[in-house]
C-alpha positions as CSV (number, residue, x, y, z in Angstrom):
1,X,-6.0,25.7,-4.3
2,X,-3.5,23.2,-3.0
3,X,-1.7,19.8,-3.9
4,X,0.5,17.3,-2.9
5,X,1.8,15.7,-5.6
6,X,4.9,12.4,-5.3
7,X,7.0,13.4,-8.8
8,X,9.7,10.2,-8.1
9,X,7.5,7.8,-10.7
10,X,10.3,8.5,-14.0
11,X,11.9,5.2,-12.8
12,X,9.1,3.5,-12.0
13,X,7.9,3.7,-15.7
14,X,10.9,3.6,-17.0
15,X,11.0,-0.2,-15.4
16,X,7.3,-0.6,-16.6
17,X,8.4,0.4,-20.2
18,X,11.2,-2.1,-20.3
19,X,9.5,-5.3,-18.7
20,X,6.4,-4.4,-21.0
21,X,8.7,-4.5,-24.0
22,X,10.2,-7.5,-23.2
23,X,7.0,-8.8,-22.8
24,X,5.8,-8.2,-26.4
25,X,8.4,-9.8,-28.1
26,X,7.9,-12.8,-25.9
27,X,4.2,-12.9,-26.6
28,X,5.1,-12.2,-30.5
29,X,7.0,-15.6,-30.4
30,X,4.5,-17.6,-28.4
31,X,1.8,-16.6,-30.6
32,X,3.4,-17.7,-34.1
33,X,4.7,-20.9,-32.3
34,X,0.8,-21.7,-31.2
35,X,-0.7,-20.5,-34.4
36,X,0.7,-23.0,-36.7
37,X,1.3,-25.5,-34.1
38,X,-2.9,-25.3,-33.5
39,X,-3.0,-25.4,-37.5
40,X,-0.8,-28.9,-37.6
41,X,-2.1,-30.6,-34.5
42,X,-5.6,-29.5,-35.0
43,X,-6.1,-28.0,-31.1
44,X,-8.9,-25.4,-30.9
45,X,-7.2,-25.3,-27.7
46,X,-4.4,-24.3,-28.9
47,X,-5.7,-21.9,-31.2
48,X,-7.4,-20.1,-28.4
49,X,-4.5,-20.1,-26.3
50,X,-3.1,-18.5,-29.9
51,X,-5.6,-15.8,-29.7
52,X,-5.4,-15.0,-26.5
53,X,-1.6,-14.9,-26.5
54,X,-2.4,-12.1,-29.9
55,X,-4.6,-10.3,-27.5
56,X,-1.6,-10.1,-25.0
57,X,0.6,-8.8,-27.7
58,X,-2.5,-6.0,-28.7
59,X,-2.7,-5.4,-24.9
60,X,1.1,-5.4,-24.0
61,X,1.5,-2.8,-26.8
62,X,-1.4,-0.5,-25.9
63,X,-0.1,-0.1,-22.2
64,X,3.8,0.3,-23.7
65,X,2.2,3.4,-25.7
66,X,0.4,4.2,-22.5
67,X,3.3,4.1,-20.3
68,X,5.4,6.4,-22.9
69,X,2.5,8.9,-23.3
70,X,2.5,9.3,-19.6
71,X,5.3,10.9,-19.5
72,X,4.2,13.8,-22.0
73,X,4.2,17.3,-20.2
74,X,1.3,18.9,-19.9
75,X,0.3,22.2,-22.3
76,X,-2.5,24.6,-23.3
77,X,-4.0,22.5,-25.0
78,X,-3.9,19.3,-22.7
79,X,-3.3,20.8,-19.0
80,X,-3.7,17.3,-17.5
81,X,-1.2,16.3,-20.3
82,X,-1.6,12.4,-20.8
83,X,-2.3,11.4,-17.4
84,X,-5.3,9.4,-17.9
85,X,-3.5,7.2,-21.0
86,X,-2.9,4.1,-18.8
87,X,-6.5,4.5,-17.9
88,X,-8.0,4.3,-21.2
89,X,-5.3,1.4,-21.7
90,X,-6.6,-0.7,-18.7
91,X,-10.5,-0.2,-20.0
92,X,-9.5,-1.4,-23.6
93,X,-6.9,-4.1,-22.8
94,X,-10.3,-5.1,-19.8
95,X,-12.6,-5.0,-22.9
96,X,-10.8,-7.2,-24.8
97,X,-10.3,-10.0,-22.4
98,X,-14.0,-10.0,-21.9
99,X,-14.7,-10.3,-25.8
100,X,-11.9,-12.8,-26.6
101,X,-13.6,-15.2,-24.1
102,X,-17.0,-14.8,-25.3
103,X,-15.2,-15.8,-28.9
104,X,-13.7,-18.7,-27.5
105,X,-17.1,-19.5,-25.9
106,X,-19.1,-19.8,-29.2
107,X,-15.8,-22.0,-30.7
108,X,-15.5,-24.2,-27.7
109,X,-19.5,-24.7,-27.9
110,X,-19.5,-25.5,-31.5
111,X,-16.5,-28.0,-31.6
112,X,-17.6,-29.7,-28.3
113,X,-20.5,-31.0,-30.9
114,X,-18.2,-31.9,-33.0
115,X,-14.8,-33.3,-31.2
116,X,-11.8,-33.4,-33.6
117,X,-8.8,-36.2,-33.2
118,X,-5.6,-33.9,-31.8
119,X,-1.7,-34.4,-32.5
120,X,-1.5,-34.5,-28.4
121,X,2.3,-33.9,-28.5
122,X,2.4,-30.7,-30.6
123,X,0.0,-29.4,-28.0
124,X,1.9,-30.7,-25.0
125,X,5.5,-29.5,-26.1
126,X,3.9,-25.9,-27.3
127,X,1.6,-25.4,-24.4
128,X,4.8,-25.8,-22.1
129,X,6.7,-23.0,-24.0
130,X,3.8,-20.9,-23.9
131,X,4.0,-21.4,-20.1
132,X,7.6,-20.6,-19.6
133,X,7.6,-17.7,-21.9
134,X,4.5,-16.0,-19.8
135,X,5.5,-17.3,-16.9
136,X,8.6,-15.2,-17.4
137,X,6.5,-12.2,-18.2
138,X,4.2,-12.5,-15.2
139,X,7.2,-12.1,-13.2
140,X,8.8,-9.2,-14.9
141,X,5.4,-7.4,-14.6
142,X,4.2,-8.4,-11.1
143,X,5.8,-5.9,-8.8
144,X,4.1,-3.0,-10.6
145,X,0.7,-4.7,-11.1
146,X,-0.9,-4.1,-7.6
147,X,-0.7,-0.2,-7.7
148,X,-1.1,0.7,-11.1
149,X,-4.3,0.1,-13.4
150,X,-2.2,-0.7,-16.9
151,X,0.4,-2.5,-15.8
152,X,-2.5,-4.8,-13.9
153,X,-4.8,-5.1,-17.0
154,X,-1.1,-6.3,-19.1
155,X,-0.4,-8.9,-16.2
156,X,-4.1,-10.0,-16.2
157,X,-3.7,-11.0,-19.9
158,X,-0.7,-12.7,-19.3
159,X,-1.4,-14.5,-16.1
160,X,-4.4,-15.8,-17.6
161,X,-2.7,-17.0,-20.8
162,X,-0.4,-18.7,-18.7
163,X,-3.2,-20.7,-16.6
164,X,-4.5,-21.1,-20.2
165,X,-1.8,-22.7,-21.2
166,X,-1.3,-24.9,-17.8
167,X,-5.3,-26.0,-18.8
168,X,-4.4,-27.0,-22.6
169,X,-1.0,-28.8,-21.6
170,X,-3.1,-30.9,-18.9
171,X,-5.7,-31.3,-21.7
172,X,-2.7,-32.5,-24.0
173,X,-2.1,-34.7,-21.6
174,X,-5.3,-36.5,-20.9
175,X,-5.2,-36.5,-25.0
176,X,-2.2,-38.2,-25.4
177,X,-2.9,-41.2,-22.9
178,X,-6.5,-41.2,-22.3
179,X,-7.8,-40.3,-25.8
180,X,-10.6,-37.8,-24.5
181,X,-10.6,-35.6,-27.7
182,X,-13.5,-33.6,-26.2
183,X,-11.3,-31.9,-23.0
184,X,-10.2,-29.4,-25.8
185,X,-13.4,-27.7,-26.2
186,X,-13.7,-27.8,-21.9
187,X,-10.5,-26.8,-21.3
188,X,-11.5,-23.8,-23.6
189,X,-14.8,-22.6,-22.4
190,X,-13.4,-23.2,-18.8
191,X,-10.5,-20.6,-19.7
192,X,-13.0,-18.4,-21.4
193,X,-15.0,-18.0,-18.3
194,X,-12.1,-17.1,-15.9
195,X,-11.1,-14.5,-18.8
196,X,-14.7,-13.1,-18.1
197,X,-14.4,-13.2,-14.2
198,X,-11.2,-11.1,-14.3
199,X,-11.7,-8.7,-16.9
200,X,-15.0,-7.7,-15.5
201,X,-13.4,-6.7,-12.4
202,X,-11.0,-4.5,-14.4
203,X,-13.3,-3.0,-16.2
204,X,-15.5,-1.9,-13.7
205,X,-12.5,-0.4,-11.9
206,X,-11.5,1.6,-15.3
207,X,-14.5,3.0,-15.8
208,X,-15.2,4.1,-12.1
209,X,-12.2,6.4,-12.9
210,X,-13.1,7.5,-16.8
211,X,-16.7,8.0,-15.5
212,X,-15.4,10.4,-12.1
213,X,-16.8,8.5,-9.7
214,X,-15.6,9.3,-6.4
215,X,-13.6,6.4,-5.3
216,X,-14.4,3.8,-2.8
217,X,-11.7,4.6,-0.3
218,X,-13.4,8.7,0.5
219,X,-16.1,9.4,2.4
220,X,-17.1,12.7,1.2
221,X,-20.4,12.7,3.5
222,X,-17.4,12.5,6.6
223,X,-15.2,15.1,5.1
224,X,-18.2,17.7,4.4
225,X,-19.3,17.1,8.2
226,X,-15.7,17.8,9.7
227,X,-15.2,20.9,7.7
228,X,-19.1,22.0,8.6
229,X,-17.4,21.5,11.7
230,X,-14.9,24.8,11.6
231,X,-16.4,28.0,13.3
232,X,-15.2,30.2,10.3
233,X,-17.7,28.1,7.7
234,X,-20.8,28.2,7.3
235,X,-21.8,25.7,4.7
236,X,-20.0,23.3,2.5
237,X,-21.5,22.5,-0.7
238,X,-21.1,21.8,-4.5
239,X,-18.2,19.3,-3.6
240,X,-16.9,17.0,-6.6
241,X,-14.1,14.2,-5.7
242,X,-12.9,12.4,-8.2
243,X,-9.6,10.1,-9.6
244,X,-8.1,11.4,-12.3
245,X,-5.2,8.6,-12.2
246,X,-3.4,5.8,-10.3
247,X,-1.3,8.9,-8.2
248,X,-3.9,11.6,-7.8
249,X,-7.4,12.7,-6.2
250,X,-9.2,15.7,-6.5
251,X,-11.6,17.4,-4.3
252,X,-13.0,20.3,-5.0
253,X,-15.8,21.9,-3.2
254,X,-17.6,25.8,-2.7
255,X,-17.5,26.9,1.1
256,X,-20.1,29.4,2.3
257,X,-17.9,31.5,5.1
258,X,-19.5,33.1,8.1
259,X,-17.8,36.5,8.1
260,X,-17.0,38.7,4.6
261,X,-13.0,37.8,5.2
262,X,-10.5,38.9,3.4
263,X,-7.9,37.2,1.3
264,X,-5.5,36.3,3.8
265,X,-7.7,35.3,6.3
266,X,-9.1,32.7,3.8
267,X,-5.5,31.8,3.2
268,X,-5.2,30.6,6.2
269,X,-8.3,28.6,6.8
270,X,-7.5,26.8,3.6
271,X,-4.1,25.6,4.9
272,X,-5.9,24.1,7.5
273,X,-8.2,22.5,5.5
274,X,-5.5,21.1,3.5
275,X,-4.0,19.5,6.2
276,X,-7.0,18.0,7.3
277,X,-7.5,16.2,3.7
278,X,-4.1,15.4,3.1
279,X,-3.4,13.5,6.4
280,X,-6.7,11.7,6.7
281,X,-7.7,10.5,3.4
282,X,-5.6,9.6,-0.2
283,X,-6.4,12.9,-1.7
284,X,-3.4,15.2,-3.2
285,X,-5.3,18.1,-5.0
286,X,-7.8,20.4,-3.1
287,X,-9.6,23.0,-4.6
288,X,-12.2,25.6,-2.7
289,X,-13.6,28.2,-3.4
290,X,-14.7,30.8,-1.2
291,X,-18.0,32.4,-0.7
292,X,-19.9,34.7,1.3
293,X,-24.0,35.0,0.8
294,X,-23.5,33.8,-2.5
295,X,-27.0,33.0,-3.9
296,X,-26.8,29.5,-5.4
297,X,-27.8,25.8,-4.5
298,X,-26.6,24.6,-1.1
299,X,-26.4,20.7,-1.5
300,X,-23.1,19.0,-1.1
301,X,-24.0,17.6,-4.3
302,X,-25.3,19.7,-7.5
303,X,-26.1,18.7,-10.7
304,X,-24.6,20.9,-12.9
């Protein structure tokens, strides 16, 4: 068995920790500041923007908790320690965008029935706080958004709340000087189906990885082949690859050998094997192990 494993992440989540904190207390402050300011003005707009901005603070906290439980060492009782908690947090923080917008679907459909006269400058003057204060924490989380699931699905939340509030401050707008009382409920449903579009995405990401799917980016059928390939093995068979986080890869696979080898001589072969997988493909944890005229099933892949 063999890995390759990159250990100089503390600071990295450290940094995650910190931004996400931030973060939470901004959301905290937007979200009281819209909630009674949607109460006075009578925005559904604003509302939503309200309850999206509380999802954001649910989210923002889940991944914080996520990015500390990380960190936990591994024991007997949890040998991959907490590695898959930022995971979990991306499906959940995923979920919930995609049932928030369905919410503000329903609400947006039911008022557009029935528009309701707005206090346009509440909205507008709120709407550009909320925009600044998420704007802010767009930034902080950005750097660490592209190459790691949780701290994506926590910028995904707040990006969107920020366009979200860029839609109901234009809507505030057209209020104010136009009188169109029904661009609230648009606005709304509009929002709620980009929340859709992006949190689908998300989720179907998280739960390639919860479900061990072997990612995308390996071609197991091209890996089996080349290792065919090596005049020592025989067959190649009973292979699993899957992601078990943002950092690691696992492939595991049986290898039928040619010749009744011994121990050293498999020791060998297995280095190069290593090498092989570790320079061509985004794999850091092999696992083989070794046969010879073992009677079992012979397919690459076997259904346990």
């Amino acid at each position: 068995m063999g890995h390759s494993h990159d250990h100089n992440h503390s600071h990295s989540n450290d940094l995650n920790g910190r931004n996400l904190l931030i973060s939470i207390f901004l959301n905290v402050a937007i979200t009281v500041a819209q909630i009674i300011g949607g109460l006075l003005s009578g925005s559904l707009a604003l509302l939503s923007d309200a309850l999206h901005n509380f999802s954001d603070v649910v989210s923002l906290v889940i991944s914080y908790v996520a990015n500390k439980l990380v960190k936990r060492k591994a024991s007997l009782k949890r040998t991959f320690g907490y590695k898959r908690a930022e995971i979990l947090a991306a499906f959940i923080n995923a979920a919930t965008l995609i049932v928030v917008a369905v919410l503000l679907i329903i609400e947006a459909v039911e008022r557009f029935q029935d528009p309701q006269q707005i206090e346009s400058n509440l909205v507008i003057w709120l709407s550009a706080v909320a925009i600044l204060g998420n704007g802010f924490s767009v930034l902080l989380l950005k750097n660490n958004a592209e190459d790691n699931m949780n701290m994506k699905s926590a910028y995904l939340h707040l990006l969107t709340d920020m366009m979200a509030s860029v839609a109901v401050l234009i809507g505030g707008l057209l209020m104010k000087f136009y009188q169109i009382w029904s661009i609230d409920s648009v606005l709304t449903f509009v929002i709620a189906i980009y929340l859709i579009w992006m949190g689908f995405d998300l989720l179907r990401s998280s739960t390639k990885v919860l479900m061990l799917f072997t990612p995308d980016t390996i071609p197991v059928d091209q890996i089996v082949n080349k290792l065919n390939s090596f005049e020592s093995i025989k067959n190649v068979h009973h292979v699993h690859v899957w992601q078990l986080n943002e950092e690691e890869i696992h492939f595991e696979a049986h290898i039928d050998f040619e010749k009744d080898i011994s121990l050293s001589e498999f020791d060998v072969i297995l280095t190069e094997i290593e090498d092989f997988i570790f320079h061509n493909y985004d794999i850091n944890h092999v696992n083989i192990q070794p046969e010879f005229s073992k009677i079992d099933a012979k397919d690459v892949i076997v259904q346990d």
